[in-house]
C-alpha positions as CSV (number, residue, x, y, z in Angstrom):
1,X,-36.4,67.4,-36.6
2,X,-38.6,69.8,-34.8
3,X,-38.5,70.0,-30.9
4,X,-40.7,71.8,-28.4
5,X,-40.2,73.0,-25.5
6,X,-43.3,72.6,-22.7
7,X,-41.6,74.9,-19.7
8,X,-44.1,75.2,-16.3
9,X,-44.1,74.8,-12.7
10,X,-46.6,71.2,-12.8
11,X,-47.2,71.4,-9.1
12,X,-48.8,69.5,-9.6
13,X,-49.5,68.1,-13.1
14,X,-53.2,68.1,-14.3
15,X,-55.1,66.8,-16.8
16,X,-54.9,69.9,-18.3
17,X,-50.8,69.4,-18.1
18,X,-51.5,66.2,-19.9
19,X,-53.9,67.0,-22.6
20,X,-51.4,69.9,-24.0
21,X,-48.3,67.0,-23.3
22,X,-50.8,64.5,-25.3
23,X,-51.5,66.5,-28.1
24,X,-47.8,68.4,-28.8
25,X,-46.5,65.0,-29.0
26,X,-49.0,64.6,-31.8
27,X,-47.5,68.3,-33.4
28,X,-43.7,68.0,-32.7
29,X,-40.9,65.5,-33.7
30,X,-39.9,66.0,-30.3
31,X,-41.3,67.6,-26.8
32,X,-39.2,68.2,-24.0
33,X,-41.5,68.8,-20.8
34,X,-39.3,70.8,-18.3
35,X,-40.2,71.7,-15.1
36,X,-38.6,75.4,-14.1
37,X,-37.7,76.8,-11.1
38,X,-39.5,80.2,-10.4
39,X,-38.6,81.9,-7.4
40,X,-42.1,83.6,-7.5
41,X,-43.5,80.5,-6.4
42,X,-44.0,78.2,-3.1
43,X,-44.1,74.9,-4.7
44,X,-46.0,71.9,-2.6
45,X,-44.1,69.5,-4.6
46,X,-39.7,69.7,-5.3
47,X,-38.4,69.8,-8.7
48,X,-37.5,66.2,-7.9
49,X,-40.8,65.1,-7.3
50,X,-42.2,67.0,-10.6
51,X,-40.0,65.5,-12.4
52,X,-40.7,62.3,-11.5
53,X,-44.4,62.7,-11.8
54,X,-44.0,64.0,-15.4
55,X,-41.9,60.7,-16.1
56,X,-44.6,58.2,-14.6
57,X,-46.6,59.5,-17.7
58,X,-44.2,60.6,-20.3
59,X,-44.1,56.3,-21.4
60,X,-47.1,57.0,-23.3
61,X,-45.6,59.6,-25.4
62,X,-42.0,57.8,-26.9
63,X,-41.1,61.5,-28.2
64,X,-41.4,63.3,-25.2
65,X,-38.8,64.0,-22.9
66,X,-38.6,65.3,-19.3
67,X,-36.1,67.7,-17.8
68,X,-35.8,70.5,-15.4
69,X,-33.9,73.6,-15.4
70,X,-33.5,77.3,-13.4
71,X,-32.5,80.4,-15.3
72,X,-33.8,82.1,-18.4
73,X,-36.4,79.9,-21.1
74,X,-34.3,81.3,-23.7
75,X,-30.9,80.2,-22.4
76,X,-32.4,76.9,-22.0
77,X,-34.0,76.4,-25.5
78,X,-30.4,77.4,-26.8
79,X,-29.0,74.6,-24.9
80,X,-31.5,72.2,-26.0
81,X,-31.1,73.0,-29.5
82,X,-35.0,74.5,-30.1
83,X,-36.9,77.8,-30.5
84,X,-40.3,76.6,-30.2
85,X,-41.9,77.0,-26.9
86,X,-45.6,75.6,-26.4
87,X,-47.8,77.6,-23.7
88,X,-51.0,76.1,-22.5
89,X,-53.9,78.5,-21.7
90,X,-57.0,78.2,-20.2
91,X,-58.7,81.6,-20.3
92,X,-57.9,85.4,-21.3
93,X,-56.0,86.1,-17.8
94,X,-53.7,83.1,-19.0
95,X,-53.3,84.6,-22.3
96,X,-52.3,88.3,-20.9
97,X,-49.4,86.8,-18.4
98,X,-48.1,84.5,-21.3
99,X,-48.6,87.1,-24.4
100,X,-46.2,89.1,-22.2
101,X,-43.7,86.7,-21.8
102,X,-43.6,85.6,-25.3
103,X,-42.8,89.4,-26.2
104,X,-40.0,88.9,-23.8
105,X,-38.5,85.8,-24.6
106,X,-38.7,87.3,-28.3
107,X,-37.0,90.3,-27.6
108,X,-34.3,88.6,-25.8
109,X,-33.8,85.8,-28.7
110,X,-36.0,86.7,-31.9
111,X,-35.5,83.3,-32.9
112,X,-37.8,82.6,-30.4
113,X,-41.5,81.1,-31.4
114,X,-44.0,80.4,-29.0
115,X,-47.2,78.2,-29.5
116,X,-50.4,78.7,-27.5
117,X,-52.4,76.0,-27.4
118,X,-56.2,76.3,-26.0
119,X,-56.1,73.2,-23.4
120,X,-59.4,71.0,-24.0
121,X,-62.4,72.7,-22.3
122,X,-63.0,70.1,-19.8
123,X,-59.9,71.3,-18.0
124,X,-60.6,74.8,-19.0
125,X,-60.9,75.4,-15.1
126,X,-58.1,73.1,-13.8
127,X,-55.3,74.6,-12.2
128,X,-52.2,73.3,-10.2
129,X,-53.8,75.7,-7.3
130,X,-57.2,74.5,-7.5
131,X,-56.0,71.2,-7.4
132,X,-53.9,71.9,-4.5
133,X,-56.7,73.6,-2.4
134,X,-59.2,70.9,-3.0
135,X,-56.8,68.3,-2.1
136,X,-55.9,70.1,1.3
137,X,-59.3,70.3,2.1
138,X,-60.4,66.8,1.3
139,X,-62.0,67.3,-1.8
140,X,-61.9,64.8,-4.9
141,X,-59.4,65.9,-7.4
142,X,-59.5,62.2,-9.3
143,X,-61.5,63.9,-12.1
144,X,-58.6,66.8,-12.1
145,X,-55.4,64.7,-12.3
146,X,-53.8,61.3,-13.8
147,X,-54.9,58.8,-12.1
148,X,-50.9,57.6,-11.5
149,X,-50.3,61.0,-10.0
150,X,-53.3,60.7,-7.3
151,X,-51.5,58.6,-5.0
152,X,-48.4,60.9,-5.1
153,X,-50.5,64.3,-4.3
154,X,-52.9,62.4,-1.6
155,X,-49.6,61.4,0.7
156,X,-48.1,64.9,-0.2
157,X,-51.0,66.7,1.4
158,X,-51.3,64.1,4.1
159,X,-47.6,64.8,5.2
């Protein structure tokens, strides 16, 4: 059995989160969407509420699972018994941050694989931030995000 490992901050998920969730499911045995904690960020949403997002949609998908975790990928792939880690990118800046830290995670476990995956071109432009900032200012992100997670960001911003 082959599992995968989705790692990323999903604050909030897109449809771009889902389209890569949608089709790894199709690739894998088994995906397991974790949300990490990275202290380089100011997340809108806890790690609580991601989570619980990503499980509102992960009943479509019967082999994916959803989790959390803080600390190094690589530690956590070990602990989840899998060395295949699936990055999403939407563009070459993507590319350069995660090419980087796939040389990393390499170095420090070569057993280490990780699988870009080219999200569908009509979220080529979607990001958690863009999301965020249109939603703050009133904008209509219903074309950006799962329709089950619109409710969730519209009261978060309204807070």
């Amino acid at each position: 059995m082959v599992t995968a490992i989705y790692p990323g901050s999903f604050d909030p998920l897109t449809k771009g989160h889902q389209d890569i969730i949608d089709r790894a499911s199709r690739i894998f045995d088994k995906v397991i969407v974790s949300v990490l904690e990275n202290p380089r960020k100011q997340p809108l949403f806890t790690i609580e509420e991601r989570v619980e997002m990503l499980k509102i949609i992960a009943p479509k998908y019967p082999n994916v699972e959803v989790d959390s975790f803080h600390g190094l990928l690589v530690d956590y792939a070990k602990k989840k018994n899998s060395n295949i880690v699936i990055k999403g990118l939407r563009a070459i800046g993507d590319f350069e941050f995660e090419f980087q830290m796939a040389l990393v995670n390499h170095k420090l476990d070569p057993q280490i694989e990780t699988i870009f995956m080219m999200t569908n071109n009509r979220y080529s432009y979607v990001s958690s931030s863009i999301v965020k900032e249109i939603a703050y200012f009133g904008g209509d992100i219903s074309e950006l995000v799962p329709p089950e997670i619109l409710p969730l960001i519209r009261k978060k911003i309204k807070a």
